[in-house]
SEMAR-980390 format. One record per residue (C-alpha): residue in one letter; z, y, x. Coordinates in nm, 3 decimals. Example, Ala and Ser with C-alpha at 12.3 -4.5 7.8 and 13.67 -1.06 7.14 Angstrom:
2
   residuo        c3        c2        c1
         A     0.780    -0.450     1.230
         S     0.714    -0.106     1.367
***
This chain:
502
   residuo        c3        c2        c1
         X     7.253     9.539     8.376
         X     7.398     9.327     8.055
         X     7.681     9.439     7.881
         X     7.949     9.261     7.999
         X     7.854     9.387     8.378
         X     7.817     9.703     8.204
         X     8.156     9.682     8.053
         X     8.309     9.579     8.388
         X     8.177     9.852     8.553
         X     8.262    10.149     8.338
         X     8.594     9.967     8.398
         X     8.565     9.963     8.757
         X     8.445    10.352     8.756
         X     8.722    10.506     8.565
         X     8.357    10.563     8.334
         X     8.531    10.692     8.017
         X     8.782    10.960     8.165
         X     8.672    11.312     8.278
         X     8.540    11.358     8.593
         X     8.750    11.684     8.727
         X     9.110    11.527     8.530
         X     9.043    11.200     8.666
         X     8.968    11.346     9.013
         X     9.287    11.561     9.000
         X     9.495    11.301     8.889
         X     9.396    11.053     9.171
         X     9.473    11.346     9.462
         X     9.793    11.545     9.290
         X    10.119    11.515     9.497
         X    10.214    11.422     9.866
         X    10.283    11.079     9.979
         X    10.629    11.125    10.085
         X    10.735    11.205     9.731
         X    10.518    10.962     9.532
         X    10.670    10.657     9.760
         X    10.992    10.788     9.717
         X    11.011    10.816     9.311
         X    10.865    10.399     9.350
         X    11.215    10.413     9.541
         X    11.396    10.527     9.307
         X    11.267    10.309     9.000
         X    11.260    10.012     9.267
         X    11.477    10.044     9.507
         X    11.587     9.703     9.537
         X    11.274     9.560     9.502
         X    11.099     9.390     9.829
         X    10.852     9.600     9.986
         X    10.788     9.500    10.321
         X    10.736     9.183    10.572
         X    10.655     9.215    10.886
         X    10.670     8.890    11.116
         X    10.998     8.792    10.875
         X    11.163     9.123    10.886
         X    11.250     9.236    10.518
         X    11.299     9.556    10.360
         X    11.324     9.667    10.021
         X    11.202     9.986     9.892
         X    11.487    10.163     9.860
         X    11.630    10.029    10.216
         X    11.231    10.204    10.365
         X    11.325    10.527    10.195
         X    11.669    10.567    10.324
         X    11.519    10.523    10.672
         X    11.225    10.727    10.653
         X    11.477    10.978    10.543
         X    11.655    10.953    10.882
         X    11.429    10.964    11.104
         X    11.257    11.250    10.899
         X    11.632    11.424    10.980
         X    11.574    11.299    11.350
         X    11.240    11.460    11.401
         X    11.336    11.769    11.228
         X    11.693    11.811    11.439
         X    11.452    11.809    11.763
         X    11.205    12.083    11.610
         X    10.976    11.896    11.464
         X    10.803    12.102    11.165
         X    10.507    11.994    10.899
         X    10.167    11.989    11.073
         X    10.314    11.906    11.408
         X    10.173    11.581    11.580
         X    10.375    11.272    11.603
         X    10.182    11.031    11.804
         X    10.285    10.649    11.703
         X    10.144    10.441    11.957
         X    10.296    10.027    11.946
         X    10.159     9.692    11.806
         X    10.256     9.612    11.447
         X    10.614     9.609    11.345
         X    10.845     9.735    11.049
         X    11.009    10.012    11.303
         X    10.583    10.129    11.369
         X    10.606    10.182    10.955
         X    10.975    10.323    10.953
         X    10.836    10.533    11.273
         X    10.531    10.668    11.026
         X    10.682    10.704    10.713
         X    11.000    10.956    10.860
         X    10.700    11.147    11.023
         X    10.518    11.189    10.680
         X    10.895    11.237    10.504
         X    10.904    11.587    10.740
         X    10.582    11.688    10.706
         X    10.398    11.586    11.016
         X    10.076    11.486    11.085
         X    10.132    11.129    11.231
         X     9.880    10.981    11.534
         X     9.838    10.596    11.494
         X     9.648    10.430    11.769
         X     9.635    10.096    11.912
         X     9.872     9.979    12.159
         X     9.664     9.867    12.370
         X     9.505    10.205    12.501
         X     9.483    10.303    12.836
         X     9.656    10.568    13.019
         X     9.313    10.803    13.019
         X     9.268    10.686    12.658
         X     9.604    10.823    12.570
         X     9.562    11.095    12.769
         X     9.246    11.213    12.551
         X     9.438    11.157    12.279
         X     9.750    11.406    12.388
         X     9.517    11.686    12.519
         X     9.341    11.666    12.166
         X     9.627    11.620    11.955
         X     9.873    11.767    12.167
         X    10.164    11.590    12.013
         X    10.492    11.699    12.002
         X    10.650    11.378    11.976
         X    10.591    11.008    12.001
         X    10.725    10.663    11.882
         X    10.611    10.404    12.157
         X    10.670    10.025    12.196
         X    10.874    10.024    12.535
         X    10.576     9.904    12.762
         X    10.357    10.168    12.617
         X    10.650    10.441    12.806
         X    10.471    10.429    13.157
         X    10.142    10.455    13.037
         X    10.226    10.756    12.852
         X    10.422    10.899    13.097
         X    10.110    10.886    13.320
         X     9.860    11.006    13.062
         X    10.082    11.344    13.044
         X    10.400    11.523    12.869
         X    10.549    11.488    12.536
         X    10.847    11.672    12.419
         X    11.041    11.413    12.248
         X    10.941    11.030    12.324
         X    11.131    10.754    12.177
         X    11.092    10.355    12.210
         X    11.081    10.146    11.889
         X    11.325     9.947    11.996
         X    11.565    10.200    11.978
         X    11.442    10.314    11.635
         X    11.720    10.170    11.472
         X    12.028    10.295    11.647
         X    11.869    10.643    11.510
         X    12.088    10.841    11.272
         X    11.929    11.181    11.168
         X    12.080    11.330    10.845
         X    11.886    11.246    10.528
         X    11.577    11.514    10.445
         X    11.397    11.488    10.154
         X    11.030    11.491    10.129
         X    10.834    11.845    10.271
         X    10.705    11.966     9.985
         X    10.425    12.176    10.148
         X    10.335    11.891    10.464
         X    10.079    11.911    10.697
         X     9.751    11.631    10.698
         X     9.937    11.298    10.648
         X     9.767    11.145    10.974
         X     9.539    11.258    11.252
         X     9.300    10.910    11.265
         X     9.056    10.870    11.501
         X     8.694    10.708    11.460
         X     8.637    10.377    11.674
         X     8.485    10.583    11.954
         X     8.184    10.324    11.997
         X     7.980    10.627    12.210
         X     8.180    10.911    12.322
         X     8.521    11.026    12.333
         X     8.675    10.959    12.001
         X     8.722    11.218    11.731
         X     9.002    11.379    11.535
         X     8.969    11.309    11.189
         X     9.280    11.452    10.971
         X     9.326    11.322    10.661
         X     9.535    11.501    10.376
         X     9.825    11.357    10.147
         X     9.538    11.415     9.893
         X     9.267    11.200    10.073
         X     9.490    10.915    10.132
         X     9.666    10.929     9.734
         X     9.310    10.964     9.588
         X     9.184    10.646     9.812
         X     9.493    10.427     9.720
         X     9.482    10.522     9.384
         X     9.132    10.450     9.300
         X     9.205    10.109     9.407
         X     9.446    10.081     9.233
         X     9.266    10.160     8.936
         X     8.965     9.952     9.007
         X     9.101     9.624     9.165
         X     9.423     9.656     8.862
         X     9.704     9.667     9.125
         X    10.039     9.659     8.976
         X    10.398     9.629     9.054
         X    10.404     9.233     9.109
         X    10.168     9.215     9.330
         X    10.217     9.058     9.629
         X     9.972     9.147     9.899
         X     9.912     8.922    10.223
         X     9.712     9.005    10.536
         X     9.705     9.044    10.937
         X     9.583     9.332    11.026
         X     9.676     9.613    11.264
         X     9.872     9.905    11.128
         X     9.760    10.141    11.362
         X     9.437    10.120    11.190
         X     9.396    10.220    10.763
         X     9.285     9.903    10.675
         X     9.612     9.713    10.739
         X     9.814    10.069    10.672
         X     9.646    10.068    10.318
         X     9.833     9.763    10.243
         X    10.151     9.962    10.327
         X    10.033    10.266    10.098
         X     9.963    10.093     9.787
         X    10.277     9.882     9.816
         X    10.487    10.201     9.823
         X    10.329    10.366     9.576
         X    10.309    10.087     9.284
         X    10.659     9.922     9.390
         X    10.493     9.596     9.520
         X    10.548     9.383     9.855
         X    10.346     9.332    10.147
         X    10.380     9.049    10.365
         X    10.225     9.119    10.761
         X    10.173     8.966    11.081
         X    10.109     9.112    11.358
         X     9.839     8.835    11.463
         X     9.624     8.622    11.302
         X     9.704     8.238    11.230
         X     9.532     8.042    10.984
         X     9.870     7.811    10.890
         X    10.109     8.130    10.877
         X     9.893     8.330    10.696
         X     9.819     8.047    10.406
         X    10.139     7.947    10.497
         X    10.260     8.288    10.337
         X    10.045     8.278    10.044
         X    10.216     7.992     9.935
         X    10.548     8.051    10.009
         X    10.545     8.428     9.847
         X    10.326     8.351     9.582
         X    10.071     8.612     9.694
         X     9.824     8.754     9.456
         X     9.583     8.956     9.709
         X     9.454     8.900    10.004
         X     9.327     9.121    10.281
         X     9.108     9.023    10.562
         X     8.806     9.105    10.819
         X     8.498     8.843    10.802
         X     8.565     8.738    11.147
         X     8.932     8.622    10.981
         X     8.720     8.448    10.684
         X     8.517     8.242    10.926
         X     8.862     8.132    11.143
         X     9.022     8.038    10.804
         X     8.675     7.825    10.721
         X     8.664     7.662    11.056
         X     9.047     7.567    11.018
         X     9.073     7.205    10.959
         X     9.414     7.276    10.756
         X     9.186     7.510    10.496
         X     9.099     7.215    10.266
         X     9.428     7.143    10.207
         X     9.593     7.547    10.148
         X     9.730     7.605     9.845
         X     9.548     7.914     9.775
         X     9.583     7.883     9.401
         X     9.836     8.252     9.319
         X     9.551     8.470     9.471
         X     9.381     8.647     9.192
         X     9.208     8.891     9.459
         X     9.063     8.834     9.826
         X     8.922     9.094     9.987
         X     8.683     9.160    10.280
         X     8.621     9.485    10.461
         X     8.575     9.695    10.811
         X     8.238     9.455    10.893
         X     7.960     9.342    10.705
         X     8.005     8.992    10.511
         X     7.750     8.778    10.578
         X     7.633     8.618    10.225
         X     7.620     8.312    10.360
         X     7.975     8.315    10.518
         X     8.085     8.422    10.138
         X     7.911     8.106     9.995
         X     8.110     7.864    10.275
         X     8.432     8.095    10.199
         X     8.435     8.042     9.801
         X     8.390     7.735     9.819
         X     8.789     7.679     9.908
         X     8.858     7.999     9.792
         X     8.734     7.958     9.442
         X     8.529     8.233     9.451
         X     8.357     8.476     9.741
         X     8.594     8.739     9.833
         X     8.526     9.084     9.726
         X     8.362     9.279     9.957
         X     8.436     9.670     9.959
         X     8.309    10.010    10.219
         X     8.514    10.308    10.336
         X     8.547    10.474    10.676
         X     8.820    10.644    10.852
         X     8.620    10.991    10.718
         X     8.651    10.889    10.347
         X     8.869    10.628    10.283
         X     8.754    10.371    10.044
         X     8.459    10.433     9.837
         X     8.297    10.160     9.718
         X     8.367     9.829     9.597
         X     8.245     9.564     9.418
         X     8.357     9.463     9.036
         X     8.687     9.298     9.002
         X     8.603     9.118     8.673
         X     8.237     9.088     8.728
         X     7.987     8.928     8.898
         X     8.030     8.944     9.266
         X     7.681     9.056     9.457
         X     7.662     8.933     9.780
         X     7.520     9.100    10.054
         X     7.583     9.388     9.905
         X     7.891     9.646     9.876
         X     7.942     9.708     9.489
         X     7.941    10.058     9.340
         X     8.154    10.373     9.361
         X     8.548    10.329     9.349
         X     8.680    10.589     9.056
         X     8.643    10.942     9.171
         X     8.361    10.920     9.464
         X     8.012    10.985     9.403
         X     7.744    10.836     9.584
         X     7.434    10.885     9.677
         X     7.095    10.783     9.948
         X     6.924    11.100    10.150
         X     6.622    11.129    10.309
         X     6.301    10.876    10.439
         X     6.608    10.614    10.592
         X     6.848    10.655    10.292
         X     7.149    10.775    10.481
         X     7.451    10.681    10.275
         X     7.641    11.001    10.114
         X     7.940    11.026     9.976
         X     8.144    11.248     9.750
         X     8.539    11.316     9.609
         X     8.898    11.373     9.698
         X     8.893    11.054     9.970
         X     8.675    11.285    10.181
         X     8.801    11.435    10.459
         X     8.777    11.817    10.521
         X     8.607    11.808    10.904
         X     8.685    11.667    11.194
         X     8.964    11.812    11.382
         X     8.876    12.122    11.686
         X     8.478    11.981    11.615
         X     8.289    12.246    11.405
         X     7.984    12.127    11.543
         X     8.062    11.739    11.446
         X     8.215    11.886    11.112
         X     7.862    12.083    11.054
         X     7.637    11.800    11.105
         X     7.869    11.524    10.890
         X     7.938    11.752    10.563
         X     7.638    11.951    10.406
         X     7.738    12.286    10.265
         X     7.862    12.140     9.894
         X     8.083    11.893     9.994
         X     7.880    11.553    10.048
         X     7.990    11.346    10.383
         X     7.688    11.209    10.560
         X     7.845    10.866    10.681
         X     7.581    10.785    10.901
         X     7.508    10.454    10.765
         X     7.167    10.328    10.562
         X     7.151    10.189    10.239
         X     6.999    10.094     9.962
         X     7.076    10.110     9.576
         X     6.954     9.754     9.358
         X     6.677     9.940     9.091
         X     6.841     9.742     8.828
         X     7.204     9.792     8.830
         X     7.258    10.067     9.136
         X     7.483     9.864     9.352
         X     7.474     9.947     9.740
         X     7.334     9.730    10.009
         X     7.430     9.849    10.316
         X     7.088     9.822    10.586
         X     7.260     9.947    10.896
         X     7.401    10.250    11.126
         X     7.135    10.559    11.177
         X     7.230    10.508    11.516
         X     7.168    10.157    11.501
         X     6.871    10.195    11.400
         X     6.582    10.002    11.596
         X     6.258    10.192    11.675
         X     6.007     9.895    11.760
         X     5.658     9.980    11.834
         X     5.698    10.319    11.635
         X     5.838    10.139    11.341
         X     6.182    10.119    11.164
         X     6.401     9.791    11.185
         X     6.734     9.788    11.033
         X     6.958     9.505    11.249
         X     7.170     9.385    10.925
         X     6.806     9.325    10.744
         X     6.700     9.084    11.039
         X     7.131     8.938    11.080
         X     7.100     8.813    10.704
         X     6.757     8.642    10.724
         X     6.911     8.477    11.015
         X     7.265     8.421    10.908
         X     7.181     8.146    10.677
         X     7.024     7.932    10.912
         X     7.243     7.627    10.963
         X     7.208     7.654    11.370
         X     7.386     7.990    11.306
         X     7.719     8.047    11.317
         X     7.745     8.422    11.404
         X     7.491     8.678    11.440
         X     7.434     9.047    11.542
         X     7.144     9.240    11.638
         X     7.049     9.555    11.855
         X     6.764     9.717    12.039
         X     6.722     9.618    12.405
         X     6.489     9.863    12.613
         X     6.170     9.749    12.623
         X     5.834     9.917    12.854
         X     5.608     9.780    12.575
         X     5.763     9.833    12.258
         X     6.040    10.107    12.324
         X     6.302     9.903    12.168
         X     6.269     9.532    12.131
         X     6.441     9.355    11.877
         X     6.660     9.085    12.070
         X     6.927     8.857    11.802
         X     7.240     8.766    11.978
         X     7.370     8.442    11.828
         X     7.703     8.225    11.830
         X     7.564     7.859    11.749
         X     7.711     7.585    11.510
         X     7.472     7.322    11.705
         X     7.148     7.300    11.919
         X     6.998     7.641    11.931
         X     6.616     7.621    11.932
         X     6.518     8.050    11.987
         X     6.151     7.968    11.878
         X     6.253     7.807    11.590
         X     6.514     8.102    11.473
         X     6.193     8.320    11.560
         X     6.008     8.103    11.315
         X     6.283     8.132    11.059
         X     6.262     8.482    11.026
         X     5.855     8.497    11.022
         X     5.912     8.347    10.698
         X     6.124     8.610    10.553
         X     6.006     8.899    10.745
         X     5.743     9.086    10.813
         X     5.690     9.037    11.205
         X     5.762     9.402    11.323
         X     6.094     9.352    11.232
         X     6.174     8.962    11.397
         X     6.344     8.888    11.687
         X     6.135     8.858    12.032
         X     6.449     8.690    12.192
         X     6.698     8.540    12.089
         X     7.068     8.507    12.320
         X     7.330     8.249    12.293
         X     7.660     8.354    12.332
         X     8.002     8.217    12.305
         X     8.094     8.518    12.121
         X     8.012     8.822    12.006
         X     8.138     9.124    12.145
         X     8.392     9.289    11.852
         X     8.671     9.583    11.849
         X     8.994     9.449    11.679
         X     8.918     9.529    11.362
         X     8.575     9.265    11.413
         X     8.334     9.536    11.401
         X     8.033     9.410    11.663
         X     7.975     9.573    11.923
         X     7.592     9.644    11.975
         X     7.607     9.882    12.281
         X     7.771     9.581    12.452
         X     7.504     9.364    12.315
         X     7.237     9.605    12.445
         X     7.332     9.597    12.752
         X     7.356     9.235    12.767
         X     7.019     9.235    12.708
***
């Protein structure tokens, strides 16, 4: 590593200060009352857009603290459930911030869920109250009983007296992982876990208060709520939509003068294959980032080159927040993750180099799952994320190789899907790519590429692409052509679709 990557990264890591202080300082408060001291030195600041509607932080304070006095009028006390269940909206933030403001342990989920998914989600929970957009009512009336329900659009005409932040709340939210196999699971996160995962991007990606952060991404998922956090805690302004469109969101750049961006790869490819992209005026971002999906390296070479530089790609999970990243003022490695945000430690177990991770981002165990809890956090603390990686010899930043459970078993031997994705991914037939197992008499798994093409797709020829890269355990026997892939809406692939596509 030279010295000016060195530099950047003891910058990045928080290198200099002392581990436990630094650790302490990123997790000490609750959120409730560190957003609502940014109120009180901002308060008529802009914090929030959503889809045009404006609020400044003082004016998201005063109603948090309302319908904090709502919920707690109907019984509502700190660790009781409040499920939030509606597309993304200022009332869905109003909604979770007066749950937070009382103590409660809010729900997010998507919209979109089914009666039986909601149903899972109110046995498990068991919530005691929910804010629902008004089509979500008869689904949840079917999926089973809550106490007090109440429609977003009726969120405003709510006038609960004002209640000041809980000083001893419950966990901050109740998340639950993507549920790719399996009914999904609880995992709570603490005020702690959430302040220590803002704040150690704030720290390494030198957010401050005139920042002004664009992106379209759900709410009811932490990638697009992050935004929300670190705008309420540093007294900056977040601009969202709740879908994504190439000429509103660069649209909004512009016309804000936004300094960060947030997206999802599948987003960076739309904005590339935009005809208007050329033309953007792009040039007040000082930060884009990419996260929730792998970033192909070569979609981050056809991104800077409008951009003015690849975007920076970071990793987190629901369990741990976000915990690694790479530099902010240096070199950008593509294709691979960075290093540790301030406060996490990292590090690779056993034969497949399982990915483990470290700090006050990590969650405490999943919630009513002691046997989930047992096999995801050893005995001193370290979260086994489930996902492979590797660490460069020379500098230590983290590749990431692929899910454990992803994991292809060919003919007895090893194949790790993103390792066979990026030999293909720069092949200028490819557009998109994924890669999973398909069950196979000879081999047990066969390795079978699913690809979106940019022009005439010639399998035997992608086959031969990879021969060259790869040793031929690990190629493709097939290859698929698909319209495209099969994602979850935050553009994560879906390979058990895949594999049974197969």
């Amino acid at each position: 590593m030279d010295d000016a990557t060195l530099a950047a990264w003891r910058r990045h890591l928080g290198a200099d200060a002392d581990p436990d202080a630094l650790r302490a300082e990123l997790a000490a408060g609750t959120m409730a009352e560190a957003f609502a001291a940014t109120a009180a030195e901002r308060g008529d600041a802009p914090a929030l857009v959503v889809d045009g509607a404006a609020a400044t932080h003082g004016e998201l304070d005063e109603r948090a603290a309302r319908v904090g006095g709502f919920l707690r009028a109907r019984g509502v006390q700190a660790g009781d459930r409040v499920l939030l269940c509606a597309p993304t909206s200022m009332e869905l933030v109003v909604a979770y911030l007066g749950s937070i403001r009382v103590g409660a342990t809010a729900m997010p989920c998507d919209a979109a869920l089914t009666a039986a998914e909601l149903a899972h989600l109110l046995s498990d929970g068991e919530p005691v109250a929910a804010f629902v957009a008004p089509d979500v009512r008869e689904r949840l009336a079917e999926a089973g009983e809550v106490e007090t329900v109440v429609a977003m659009d009726e969120l405003t005409g709510l006038d609960g007296d004002r209640v000041d932040p809980e000083p001893r709340p419950g966990a901050a939210m109740l998340a639950y992982t993507s549920g790719t196999t399996g009914a999904q699971k609880g995992v709570p996160l603490t005020h702690a876990n959430v302040l220590a995962s803002t704040r150690g991007v704030v720290k390494a990606w030198r957010w401050n208060a005139d920042d002004v952060l664009v992106h379209a991404l759900p709410l009811s998922h932490q990638h697009g709520l992050s935004g929300v956090h670190l705008s309420l805690l540093c007294g900056s302004r977040v601009v969202v939509f709740s879908r994504f469109d190439p000429a509103a969101l660069t649209g909004a750049i512009r016309d804000h003068g936004a300094t960060v961006l947030f997206a999802v790869p599948a987003m960076y490819e739309r904005l590339h294959a935009w005809d208007g992209i050329a033309a953007a005026d792009l040039s007040s971002l000082r930060l884009a980032v990419s996260g929730s999906a792998p970033l192909p390296a070569a979609l981050a070479e056809r991104v800077a080159e409008w951009l003015g530089g690849p975007p920076l790609e970071r990793y987190g999970s629901t369990e741990a927040g976000l915990d690694v990243s790479n530099l902010y003022d240096g070199p950008r490695r593509l294709g691979r993750v960075g290093w540790a945000l301030p406060g996490i430690e990292l590090r690779l177990d056993g034969e497949d180099g399982e990915i483990l991770i470290r700090g006050p981002q990590v969650f405490d165990g999943y919630w009513r799952r002691p046997d989930a809890t047992a096999e995801a956090l050893t005995g001193d603390g370290w979260f086994r994320t489930g996902d492979l990686g590797r660490l460069d010899e020379e500098d230590g930043s983290l590749e990431i190789t692929g899910r454990s459970k992803e994991l292809i078993i060919s003919g007895g031997l090893n194949v790790y899907p993103r390792e066979v994705e990026a030999a293909l991914e720069d092949h200028p037939a490819v557009a998109q790519v994924a890669v999973a197992g398909v069950p196979s008499e000879r081999w047990g798994e066969e390795v079978v590429a699913f690809v979106v093409p940019s022009g005439d797709l010639d399998g035997d020829a992608l086959i031969a692409h990879c021969r060259e890269r790869l040793s031929a355990y690990k190629c493709p026997k097939r290859v698929v052509a698909l319209d495209e892939l099969p994602v979850n809406r935050m553009g994560k692939v879906r390979r058990d679709a895949l594999a049974e596509m197969g």
